[in-house]
C-alpha positions as CSV (number, residue, x, y, z in Angstrom):
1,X,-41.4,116.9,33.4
2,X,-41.8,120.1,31.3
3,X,-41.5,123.6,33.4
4,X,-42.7,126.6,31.4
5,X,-40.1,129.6,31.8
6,X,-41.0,132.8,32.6
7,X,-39.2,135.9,30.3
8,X,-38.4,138.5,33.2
9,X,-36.3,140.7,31.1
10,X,-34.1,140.8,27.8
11,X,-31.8,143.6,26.8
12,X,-29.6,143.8,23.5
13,X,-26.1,143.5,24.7
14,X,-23.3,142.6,21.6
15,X,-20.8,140.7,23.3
16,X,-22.8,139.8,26.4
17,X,-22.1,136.0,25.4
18,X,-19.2,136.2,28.0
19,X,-22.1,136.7,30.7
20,X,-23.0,132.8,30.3
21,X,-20.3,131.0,28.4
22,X,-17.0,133.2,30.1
23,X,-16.2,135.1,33.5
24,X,-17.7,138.4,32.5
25,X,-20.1,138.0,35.6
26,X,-18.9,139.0,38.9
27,X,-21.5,138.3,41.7
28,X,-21.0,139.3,45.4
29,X,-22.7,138.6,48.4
30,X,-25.6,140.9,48.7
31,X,-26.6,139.9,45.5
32,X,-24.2,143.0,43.9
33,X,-23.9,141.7,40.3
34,X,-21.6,143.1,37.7
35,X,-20.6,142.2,33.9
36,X,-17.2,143.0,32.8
37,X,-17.5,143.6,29.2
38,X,-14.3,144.2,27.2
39,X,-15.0,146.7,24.2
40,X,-11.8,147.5,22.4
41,X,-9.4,149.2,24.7
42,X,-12.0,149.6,27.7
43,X,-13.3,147.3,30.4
44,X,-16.9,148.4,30.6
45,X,-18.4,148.1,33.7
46,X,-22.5,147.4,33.8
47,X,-24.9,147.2,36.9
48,X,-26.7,143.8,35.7
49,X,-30.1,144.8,37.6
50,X,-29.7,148.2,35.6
51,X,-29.2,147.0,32.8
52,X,-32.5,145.3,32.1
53,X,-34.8,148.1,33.6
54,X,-33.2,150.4,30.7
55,X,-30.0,151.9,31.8
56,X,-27.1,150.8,29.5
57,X,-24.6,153.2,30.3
58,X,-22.1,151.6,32.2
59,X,-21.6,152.8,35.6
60,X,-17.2,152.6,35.4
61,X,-14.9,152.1,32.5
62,X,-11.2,151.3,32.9
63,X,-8.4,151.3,30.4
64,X,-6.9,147.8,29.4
65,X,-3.3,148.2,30.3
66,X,-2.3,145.2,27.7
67,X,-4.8,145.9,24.8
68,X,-2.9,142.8,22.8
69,X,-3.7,140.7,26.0
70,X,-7.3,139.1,25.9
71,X,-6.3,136.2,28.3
72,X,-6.7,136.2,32.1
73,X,-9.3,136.8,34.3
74,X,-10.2,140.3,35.4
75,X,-12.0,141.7,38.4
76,X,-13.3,145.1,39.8
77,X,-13.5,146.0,43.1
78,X,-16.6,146.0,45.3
79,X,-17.0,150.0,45.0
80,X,-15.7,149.7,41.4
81,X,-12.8,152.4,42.2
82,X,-10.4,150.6,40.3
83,X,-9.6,147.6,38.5
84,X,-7.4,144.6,38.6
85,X,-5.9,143.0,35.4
86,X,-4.2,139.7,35.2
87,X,-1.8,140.2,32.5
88,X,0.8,138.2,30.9
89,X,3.5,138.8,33.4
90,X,1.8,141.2,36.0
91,X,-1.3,141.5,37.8
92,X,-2.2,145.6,38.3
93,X,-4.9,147.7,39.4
94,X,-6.0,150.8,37.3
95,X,-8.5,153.5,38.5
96,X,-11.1,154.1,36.6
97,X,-9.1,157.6,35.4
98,X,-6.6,155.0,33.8
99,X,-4.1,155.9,36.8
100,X,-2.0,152.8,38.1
101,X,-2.9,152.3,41.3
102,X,0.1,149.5,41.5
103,X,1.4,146.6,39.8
104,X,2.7,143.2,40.8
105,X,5.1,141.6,38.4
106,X,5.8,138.0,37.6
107,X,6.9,135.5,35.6
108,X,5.5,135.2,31.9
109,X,3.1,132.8,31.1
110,X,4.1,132.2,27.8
111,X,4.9,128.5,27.5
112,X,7.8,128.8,25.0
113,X,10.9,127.3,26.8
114,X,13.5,130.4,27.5
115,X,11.7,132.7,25.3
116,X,12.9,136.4,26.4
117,X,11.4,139.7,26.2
118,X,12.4,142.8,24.3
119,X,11.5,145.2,27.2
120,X,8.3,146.8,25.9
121,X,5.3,145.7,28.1
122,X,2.9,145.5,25.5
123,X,4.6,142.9,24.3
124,X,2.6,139.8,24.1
125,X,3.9,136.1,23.6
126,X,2.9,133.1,22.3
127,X,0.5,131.2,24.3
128,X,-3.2,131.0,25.3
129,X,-1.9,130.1,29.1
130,X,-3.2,132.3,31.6
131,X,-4.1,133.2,35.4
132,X,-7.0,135.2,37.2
133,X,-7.4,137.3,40.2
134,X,-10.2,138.5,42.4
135,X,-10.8,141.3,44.3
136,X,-12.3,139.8,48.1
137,X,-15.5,141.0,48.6
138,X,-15.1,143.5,51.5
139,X,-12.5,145.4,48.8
140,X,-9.3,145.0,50.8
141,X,-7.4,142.0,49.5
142,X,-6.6,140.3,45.8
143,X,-6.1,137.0,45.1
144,X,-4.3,136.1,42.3
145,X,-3.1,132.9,40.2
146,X,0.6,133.6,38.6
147,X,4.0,132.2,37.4
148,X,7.0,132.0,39.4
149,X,10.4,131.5,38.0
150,X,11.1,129.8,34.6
151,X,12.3,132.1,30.8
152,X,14.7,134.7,32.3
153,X,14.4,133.7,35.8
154,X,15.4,130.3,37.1
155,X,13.8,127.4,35.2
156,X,15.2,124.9,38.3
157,X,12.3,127.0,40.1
158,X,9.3,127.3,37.8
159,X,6.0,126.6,39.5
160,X,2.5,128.1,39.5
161,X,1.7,129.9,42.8
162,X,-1.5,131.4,44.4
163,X,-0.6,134.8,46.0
164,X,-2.9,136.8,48.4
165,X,-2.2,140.8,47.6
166,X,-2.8,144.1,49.6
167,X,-5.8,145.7,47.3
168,X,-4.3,149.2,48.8
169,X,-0.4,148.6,47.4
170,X,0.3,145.2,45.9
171,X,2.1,143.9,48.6
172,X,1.9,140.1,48.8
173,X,0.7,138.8,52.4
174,X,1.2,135.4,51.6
175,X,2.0,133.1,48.5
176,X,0.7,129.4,48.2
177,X,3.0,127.3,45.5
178,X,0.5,125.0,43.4
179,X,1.4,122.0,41.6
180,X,-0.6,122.8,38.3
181,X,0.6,123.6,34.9
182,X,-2.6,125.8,33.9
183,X,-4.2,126.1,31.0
184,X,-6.4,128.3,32.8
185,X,-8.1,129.9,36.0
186,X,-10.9,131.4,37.9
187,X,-11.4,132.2,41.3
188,X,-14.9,132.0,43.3
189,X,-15.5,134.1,46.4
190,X,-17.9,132.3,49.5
191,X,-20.6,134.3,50.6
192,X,-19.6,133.5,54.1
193,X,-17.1,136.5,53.1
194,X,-14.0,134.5,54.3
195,X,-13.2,131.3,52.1
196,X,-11.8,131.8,48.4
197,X,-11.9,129.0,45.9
198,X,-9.5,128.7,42.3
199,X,-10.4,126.1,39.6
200,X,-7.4,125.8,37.5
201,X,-7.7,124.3,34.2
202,X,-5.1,121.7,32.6
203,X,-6.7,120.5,29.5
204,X,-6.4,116.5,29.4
205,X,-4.5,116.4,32.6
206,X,-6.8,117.8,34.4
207,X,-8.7,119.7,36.6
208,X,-7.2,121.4,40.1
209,X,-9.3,122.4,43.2
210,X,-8.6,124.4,45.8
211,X,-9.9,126.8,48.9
212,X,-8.1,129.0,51.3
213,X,-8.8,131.8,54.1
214,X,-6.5,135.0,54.9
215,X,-7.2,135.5,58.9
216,X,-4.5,138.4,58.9
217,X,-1.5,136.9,59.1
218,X,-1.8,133.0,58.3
219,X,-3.1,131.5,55.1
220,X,-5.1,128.3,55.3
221,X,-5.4,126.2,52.5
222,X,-6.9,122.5,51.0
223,X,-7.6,120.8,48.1
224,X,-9.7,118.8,46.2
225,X,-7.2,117.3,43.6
226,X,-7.4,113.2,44.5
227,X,-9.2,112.2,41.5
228,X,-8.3,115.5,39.7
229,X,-11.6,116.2,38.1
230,X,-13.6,118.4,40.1
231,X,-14.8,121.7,38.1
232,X,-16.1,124.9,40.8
233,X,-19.1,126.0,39.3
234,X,-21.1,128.1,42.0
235,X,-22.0,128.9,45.5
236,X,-25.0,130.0,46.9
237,X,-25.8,132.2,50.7
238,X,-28.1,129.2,51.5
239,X,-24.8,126.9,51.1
240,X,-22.3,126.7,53.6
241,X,-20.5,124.2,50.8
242,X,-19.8,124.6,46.8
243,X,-21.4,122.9,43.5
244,X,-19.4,121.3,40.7
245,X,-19.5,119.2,37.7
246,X,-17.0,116.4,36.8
247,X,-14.6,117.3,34.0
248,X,-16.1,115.0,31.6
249,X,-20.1,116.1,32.9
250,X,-20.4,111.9,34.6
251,X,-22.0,113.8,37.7
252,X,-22.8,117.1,39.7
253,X,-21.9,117.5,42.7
254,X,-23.2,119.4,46.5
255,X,-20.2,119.6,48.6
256,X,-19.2,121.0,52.2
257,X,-16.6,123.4,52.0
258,X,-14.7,121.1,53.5
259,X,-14.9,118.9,50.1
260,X,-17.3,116.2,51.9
261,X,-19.8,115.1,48.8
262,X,-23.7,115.8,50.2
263,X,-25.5,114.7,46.7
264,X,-24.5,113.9,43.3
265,X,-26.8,114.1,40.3
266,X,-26.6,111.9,37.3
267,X,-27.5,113.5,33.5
268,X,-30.4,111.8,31.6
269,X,-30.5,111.5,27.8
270,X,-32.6,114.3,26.5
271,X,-34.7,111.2,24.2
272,X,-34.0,108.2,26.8
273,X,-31.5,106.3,24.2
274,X,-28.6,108.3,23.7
275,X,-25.7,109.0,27.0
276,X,-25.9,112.7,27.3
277,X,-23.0,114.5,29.8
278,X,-23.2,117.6,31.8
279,X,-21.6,120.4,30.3
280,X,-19.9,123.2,32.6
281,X,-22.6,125.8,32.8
282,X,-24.6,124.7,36.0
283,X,-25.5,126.7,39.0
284,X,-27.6,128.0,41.4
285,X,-31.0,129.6,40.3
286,X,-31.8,129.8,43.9
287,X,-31.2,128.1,47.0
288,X,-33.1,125.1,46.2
289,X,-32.9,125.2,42.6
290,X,-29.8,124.1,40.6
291,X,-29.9,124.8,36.6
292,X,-27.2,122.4,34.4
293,X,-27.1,121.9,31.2
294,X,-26.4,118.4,29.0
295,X,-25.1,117.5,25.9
296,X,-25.8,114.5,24.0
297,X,-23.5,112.3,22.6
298,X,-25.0,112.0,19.1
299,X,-23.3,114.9,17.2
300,X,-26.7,114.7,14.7
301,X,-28.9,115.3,17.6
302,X,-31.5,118.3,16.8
303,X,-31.7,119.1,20.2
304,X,-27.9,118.8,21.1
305,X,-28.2,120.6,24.0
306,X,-30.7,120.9,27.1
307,X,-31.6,122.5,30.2
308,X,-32.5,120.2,33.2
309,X,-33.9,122.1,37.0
310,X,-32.6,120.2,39.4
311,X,-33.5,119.3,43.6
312,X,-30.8,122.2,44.7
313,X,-30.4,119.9,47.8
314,X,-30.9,116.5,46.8
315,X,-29.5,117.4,43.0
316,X,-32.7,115.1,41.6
317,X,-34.1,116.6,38.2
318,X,-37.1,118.2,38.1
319,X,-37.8,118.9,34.9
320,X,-37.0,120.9,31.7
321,X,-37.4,124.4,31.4
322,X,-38.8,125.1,27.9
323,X,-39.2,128.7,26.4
324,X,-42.0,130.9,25.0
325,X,-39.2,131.8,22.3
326,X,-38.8,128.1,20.9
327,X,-35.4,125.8,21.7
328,X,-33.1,127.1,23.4
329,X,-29.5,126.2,22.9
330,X,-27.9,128.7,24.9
331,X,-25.4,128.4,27.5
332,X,-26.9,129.3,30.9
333,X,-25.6,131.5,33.9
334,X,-27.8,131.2,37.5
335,X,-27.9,134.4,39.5
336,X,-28.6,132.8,42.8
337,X,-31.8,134.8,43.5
338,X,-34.5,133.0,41.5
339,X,-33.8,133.3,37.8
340,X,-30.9,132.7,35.7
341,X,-29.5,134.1,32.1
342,X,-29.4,133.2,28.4
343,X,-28.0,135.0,25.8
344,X,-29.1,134.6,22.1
345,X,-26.2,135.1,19.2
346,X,-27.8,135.6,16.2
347,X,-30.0,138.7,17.7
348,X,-27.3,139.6,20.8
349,X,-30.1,139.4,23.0
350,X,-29.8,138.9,27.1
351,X,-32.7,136.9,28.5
352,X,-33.4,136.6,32.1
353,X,-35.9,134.0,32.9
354,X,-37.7,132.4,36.3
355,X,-39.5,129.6,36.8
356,X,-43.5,130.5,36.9
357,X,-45.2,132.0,39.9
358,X,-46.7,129.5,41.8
C-alpha cells in the first residue's frame, strides 16, 4: 500500500548527510535532539527543533582537539557545556571555550603492527579503525569504546575494552574487556535512563552486541554476539527492548532488553521478482511505527532503494511512503516522535516528513 508523506519542514544544511547516513544525531530522552556537525576545525552544535523553525546558528561550538582525526564517534553532553572526543589514542572533553576539561589516554588504534609515535598528538596514523563514546543522559558519566595494550605497550595484552568514565574528571569507574577487533562503534543510550548499548563493527567478521548498567559501584553487562550479526539501530520510550537489522538486511528485529526476539520483519522486493535486503537505516518514527529502508539486488534497478512503514509492534509492512518531491533515494533517520528525516545531496536540503493527519 502507498502512504502519502507529509513535508513538515526542510532547511538547507551542507553536510547534514551525516544526520541520516552517520552519528551526527544525538537524541535523548525527553525528545532533546542534537546534530553534531563537523565544519573544519569546529564541532557545531545545532538544536534540530530549531533548526527548522529558522534558527541556524548553532547553539555551542567546540574546537576539534585532533583536526587530522575524522574517525570516532563524538558526543556532547546533555547541557552541551563541553564535549567529548574519541580520538586516536585518547578520549577528552573540551568546553565549549576550547579548555580541556580532561583527557583519558589509551592505546592507538592504528592497526599497523608496532608502529610508534613521534610524540606530537596531532599525529595521526594509518588506519580507518576507530571507537565512540557517549555522554549518559543525566550528564554525569561517559562511556567509551578504546584500545588496551598492543604498539608501544604490550602486544601479549592487546584487547578492545568498554570503559565507564567520570564525566566530571576522567576517572574510569569500571572497564569491561570485549572480544572484538573493531572496525567501528557507536553507542545507544535507553530511555529508561539506566541501560547503555555499543554496536561494534568488524567488517566480514562481524557484528558485536552488547548492553550494560553502572548502579554506582558494579557494572552489569550481556551480549548478544551467538550468531554475531545483530546491528543496534534504535530505541524508542514506548520500548522497554531495542530494534535491529541483521548484518546482511535477512530480517528486523523487536527485542527485550534482555535480547529475547518479540517480532521479526521480512523485506519484500520493491517489484515482487527481485530479493531486496534491509539496509541499516531503520528506526522508530513513533512508538508504533518503524521506518526501514531496502535495497534491491538488481544493481540496474531504477528504484534501487525504498522506504517501507512498518507494524512498530508486530514489524508487518504497511506500506510505502511516497513523496510530493518525486523518488526518494535518501537514507532515512526516525526521530521517535512521529516523523522521521531525509536529506537530499544534490540541493543539501533536510526534509522532515510525517505520515498524513488522519
Amino acid at each position: 500500500m502507498s502512504i502519502t508523506a507529509q513535508l513538515r519542514d526542510s532547511v538547507r544544511l551542507p553536510g547534514g548527510d551525516a544526520l541520516v547516513n552517520g552519528y551526527a544525531l544525538e537524541s535523548r530522552s525527553g525528545w532533546a535532539r542534537r546534530t553534531l556537525i563537523r565544519n573544519g576545525h569546529e564541532l557545531e552544535v545545532y538544536d534540530l527543533d530549531e533548526l527548522f523553525t529558522g534558527e541556524t546558528a548553532p547553539t555551542a561550538v567546540f574546537p576539534v582537539p585532533w583536526p587530522g582525526w575524522d574517525r570516532g564517534v563524538d558526543s556532547v553532553s546533555p547541557d552541551a557545556a563541553f564535549a567529548v572526543f574519541s580520538g586516536q589514542r585518547a578520549v577528552r572533553a573540551v568546553s565549549s571555550a576550547g579548555e580541556t576539561l580532561w583527557e583519558y589516554q589509551h592505546s592507538c588504534w592504528g592497526p599497523a603492527f608496532g608502529h610508534s609515535h613521534t610524540g606530537d598528538e596531532q599525529e595521526v596514523c594509518r588506519g580507518l579503525e576507530h571507537g565512540s563514546c557517549r555522554v549518559s543522559d543525566d550528564g554525569r558519566l561517559v562511556w567509551a569504546h578504546v584500545v588496551v595494550g598492543g604498539h608501544d605497550r604490550d602486544w601479549d595484552d592487546w584487547h578492545e575494552c568498554w570503559v565507564v568514565l567520570d564525566a566530571r574528571d576522567g576517572r574510569e569507574l569500571a572497564q569491561l574487556r570485549l572480544d572484538s577487533a573493531a572496525a567501528g562503534s557507536h553507542h545507544v543510550s535507553h530511555p529508561d535512563g539506566i541501560h547503555v548499548g555499543l554496536c561494534i563493527g568488524m567488517g566480514q567478521d562481524g557484528i558485536l552486541l552488547y548492553w550494560a548498567r553502572w548502579d554506582g559501584e558494579k557494572l552489569t553487562s550481556w551480549d548478544l554476539n551467538d550468531g554475531m550479526d545483530r546491528i543496534l539501530t534504535d530505541v524508542h520510550p514506548d520500548h522497554a527492548g531495542f530494534l535491529t537489522v541483521e548484518h546482511y538486511g535477512t530480517d528486523v528485529r523487536l527485542h527485550m532488553l534482555d535480547g529475547t526476539v518479540l517480532a521479526t520483519g521480512a523485506p519484500e522486493a520493491a517489484d515482487g521478482k527481485d530479493p531486496s535486503w534491509w539496509d541499516y537505516g531503520c528506526g522508530f518514527v513513533d512508538g508504533g511505527t518503524v521506518i526501514a529502508t531496502t535495497v534491491d539486488a538488481d544493481e540496474d534497478s531504477e528504484r534501487a532503494v525504498r522506504h517501507w512503514l512498518l507494524d512498530g509492534r508486530t514489524l508487518e509492512i504497511r506500506g510505502t511512503p511516497t513523496y510530493p518531491t518525486g523518488a526518494n533515494g535518501s537514507y532515512v533517520r526516525p526521530l521517535g516522535d512521529g516523523t522521521w528525516l531525509t536529506y537530499d545531496s544534490a540541493s543539501e536540503t533536510l526534509y522532515r516528513w510525517s505520515e498524513p493527519a488522519s
